[in-house]
C-alpha positions in Angstrom: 11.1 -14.8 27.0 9.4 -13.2 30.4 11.5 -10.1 29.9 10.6 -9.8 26.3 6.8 -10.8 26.8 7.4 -7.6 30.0 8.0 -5.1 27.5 5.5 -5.8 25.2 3.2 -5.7 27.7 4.5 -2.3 28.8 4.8 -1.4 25.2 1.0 -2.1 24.5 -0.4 -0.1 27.9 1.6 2.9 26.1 -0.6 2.4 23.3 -3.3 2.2 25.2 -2.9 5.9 26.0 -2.8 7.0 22.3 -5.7 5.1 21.5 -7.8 8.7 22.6 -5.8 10.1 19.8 -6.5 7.6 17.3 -10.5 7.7 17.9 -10.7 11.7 16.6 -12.9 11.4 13.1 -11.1 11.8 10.0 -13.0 13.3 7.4 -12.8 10.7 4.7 -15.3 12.2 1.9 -17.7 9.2 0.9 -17.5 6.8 -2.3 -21.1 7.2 -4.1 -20.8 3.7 -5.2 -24.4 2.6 -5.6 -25.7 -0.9 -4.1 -21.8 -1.3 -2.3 -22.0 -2.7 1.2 -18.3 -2.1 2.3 -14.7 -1.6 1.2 -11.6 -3.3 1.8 -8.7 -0.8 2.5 -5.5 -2.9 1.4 -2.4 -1.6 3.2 1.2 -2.8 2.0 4.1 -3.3 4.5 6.9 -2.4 2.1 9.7 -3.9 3.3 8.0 -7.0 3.8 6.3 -7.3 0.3 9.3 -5.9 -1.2 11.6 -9.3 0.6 9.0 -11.4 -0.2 9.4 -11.0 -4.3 12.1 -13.0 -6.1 12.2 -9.9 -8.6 11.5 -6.7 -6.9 10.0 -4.1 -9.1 10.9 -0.5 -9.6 9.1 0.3 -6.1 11.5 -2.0 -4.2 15.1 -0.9 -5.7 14.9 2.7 -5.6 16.3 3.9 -2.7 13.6 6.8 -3.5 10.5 5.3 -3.8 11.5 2.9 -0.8 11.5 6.2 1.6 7.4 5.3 1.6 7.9 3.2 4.4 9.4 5.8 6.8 5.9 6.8 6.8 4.4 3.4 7.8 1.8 1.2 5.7 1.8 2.3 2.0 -1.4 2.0 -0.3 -2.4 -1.0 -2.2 -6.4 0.0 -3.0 -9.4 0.7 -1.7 -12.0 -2.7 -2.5 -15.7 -2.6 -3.0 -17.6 -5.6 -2.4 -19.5 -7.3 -4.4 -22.3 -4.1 -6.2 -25.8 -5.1 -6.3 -26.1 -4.6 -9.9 -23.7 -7.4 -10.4 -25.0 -9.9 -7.7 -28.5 -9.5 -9.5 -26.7 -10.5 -12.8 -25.1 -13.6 -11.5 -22.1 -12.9 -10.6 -20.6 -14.4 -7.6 -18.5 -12.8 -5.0 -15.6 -15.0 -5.6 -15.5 -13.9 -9.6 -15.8 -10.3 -8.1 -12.6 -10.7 -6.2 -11.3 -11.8 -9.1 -11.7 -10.1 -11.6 -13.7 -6.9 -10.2 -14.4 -4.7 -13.3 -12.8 -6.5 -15.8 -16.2 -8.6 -15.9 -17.4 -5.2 -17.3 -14.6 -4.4 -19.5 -12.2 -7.3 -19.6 -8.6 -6.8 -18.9 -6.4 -5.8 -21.4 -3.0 -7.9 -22.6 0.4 -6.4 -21.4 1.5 -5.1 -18.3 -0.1 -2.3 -16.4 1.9 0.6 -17.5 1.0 -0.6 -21.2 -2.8 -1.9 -20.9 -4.2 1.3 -18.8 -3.8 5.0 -20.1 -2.4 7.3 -16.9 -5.0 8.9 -14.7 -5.9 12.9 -15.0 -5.5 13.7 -11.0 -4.9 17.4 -10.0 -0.8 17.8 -9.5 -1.1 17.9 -5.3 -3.1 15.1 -5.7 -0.5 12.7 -7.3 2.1 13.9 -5.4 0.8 12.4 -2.3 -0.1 9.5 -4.6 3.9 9.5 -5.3 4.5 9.3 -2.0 1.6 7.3 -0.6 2.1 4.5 -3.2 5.2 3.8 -4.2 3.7 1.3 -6.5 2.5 4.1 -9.0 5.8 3.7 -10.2 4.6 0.3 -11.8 1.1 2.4 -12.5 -0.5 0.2 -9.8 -2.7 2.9 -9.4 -4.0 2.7 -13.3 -4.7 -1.2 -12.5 -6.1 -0.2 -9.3 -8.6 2.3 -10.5 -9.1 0.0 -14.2 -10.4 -3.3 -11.6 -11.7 -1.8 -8.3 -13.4 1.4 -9.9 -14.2 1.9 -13.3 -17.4 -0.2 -13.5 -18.7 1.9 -10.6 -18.7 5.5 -11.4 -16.2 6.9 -9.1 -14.1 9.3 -10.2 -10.2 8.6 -9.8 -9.6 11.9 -7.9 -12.3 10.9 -5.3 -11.0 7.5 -4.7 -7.4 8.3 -4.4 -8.4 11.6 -2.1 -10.2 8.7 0.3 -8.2 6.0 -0.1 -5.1 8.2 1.0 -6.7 9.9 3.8 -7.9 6.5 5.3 -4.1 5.0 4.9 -3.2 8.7 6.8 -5.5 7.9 9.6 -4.1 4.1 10.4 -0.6 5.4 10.2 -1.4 8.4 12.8 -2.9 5.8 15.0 -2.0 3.9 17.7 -1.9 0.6 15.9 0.4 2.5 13.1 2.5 3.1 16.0 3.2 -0.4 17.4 3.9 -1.6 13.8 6.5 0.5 13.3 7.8 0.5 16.5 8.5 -3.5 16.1 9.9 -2.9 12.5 12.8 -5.1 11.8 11.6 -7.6 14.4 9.3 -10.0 15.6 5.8 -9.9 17.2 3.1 -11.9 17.9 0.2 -12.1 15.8 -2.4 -11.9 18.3 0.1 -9.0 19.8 -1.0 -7.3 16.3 -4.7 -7.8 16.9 -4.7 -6.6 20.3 -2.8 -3.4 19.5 -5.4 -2.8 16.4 -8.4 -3.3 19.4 -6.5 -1.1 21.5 -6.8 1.4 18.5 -10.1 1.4 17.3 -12.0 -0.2 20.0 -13.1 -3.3 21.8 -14.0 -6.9 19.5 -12.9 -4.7 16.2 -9.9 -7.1 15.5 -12.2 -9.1 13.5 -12.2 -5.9 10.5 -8.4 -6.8 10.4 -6.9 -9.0 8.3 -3.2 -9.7 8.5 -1.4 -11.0 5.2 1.8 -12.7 5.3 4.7 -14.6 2.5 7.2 -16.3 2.8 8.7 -19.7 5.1 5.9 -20.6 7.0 3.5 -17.6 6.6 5.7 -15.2 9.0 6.8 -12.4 6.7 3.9 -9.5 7.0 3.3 -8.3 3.9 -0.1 -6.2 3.7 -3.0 -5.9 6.5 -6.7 -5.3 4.9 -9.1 -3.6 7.4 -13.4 -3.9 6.6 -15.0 -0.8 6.6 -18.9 0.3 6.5 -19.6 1.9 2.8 -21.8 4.2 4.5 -19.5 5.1 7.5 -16.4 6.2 6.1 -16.5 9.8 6.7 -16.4 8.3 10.6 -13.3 5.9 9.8 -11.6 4.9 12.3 -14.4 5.0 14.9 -15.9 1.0 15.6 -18.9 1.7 14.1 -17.3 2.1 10.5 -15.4 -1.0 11.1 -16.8 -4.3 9.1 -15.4 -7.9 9.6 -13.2 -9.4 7.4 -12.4 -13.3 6.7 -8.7 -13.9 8.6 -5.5 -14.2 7.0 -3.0 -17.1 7.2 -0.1 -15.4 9.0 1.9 -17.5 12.0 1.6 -17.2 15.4 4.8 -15.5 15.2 5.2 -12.7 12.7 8.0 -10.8 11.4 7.4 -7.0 10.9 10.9 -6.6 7.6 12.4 -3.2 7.4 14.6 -1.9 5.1 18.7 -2.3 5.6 
């Protein structure tokens, strides 16, 4: 145990030295999403969503669309909060996160593919889409844009442009790093806050939150990171970072890769 706690220990202090690297500004275009305090950016672990379904879809069994994860986290969405137009009409943030814009325009029966018609992005565009989110293959990006979007006047090109530059800019960091360097083992999940502050700056581990499945809550699946709606052409800087209510992961936490 004191030889493996040792080379985390060394393994973080390496970080440390990339974390110069990972404060350049990325130049995420904002979301003109009017009366929006601040987005959730929703970042899948593959492999570890992908072991914690009993029936893996598409995204899971082809050996294609699991290449993804060689690139690190993979996109889930990009979450408003709660708009000001809908807080004045009652609604609560709780039915928000539920049901987002299908208070507007309520979901239609039938699975994704079926109930949304498929997005008009420019070619280049949903090619890094293929790649960025392998869960397009399930058209998780028409339910995606249909709950999260819709209602708010964004345009799908803009979102997906921003949404896939932010997941570029945690993957290129040095948090991105120490997650992939521990895939297909075990860290600790304060290990996992500490390397995000080591990232993006001091008491920022609060915009993190860490999802995990599975036997006892130890199987990462997704992390969500807070961010400013008005700061996130300077994502991942601590200013544009926003806190976030914590997960229910374990003290220790498996980071699944796949065989």
């Amino acid at each position: 145990m004191i030889r493996r706690a040792g080379r985390a220990a060394l393994l973080l202090a390496s970080l440390l030295l990339g974390a110069l690297v990972t404060a350049s500004v990325w130049a995420a275009p904002p979301l003109a999403a009017e009366g929006v305090e601040r987005y959730t950016l929703a970042l899948t672990w593959h492999p570890g969503f992908c072991a914690s379904r009993s029936q893996p879809p598409r995204e899971c069994r082809e050996s294609r669309l699991r290449r993804a994860a060689e690139d690190g986290f993979v996109l889930h969405g990009l979450w408003a909060s709660l708009p000001a137009d809908f807080r004045k009409q009652g609604v609560t943030r709780r039915e928000w996160r539920r049901k987002g814009c299908f208070l507007e325009a309520p979901r239609p029966d039938g699975g994704f593919c079926r109930a949304h018609a498929p997005l008009a992005l420019p070619e280049a565009l949903g090619r890094r889409l293929d790649r960025g989110m392998p869960g397009r293959a399930s058209c998780l990006d028409r339910y995606q844009y249909a709950k999260h979007a819709a209602c708010l006047a964004l345009p799908a090109e803009t979102l997906f442009a921003t949404s896939l530059a932010l997941r570029e800019a945690v993957n290129d960091s040095a948090f991105g790093d120490f997650v992939a360097l521990h895939r297909g083992g075990e860290v600790g999940r304060n290990a996992l806050i500490d390397a995000f502050e080591a990232a993006f700056g001091d008491d920022t581990g609060r915009a993190l939150r860490l999802e995990c499945r599975g036997r006892g809550n130890r199987l990462l699946t997704e992390v969500r990171i807070g961010i400013d709606a008005d700061a996130l052409e300077r994502f991942p800087g601590a200013d544009s970072l926003v806190r976030l209510d914590r997960g229910r992961c374990a003290s220790r936490v498996r980071i699944a890769d796949f065989d």
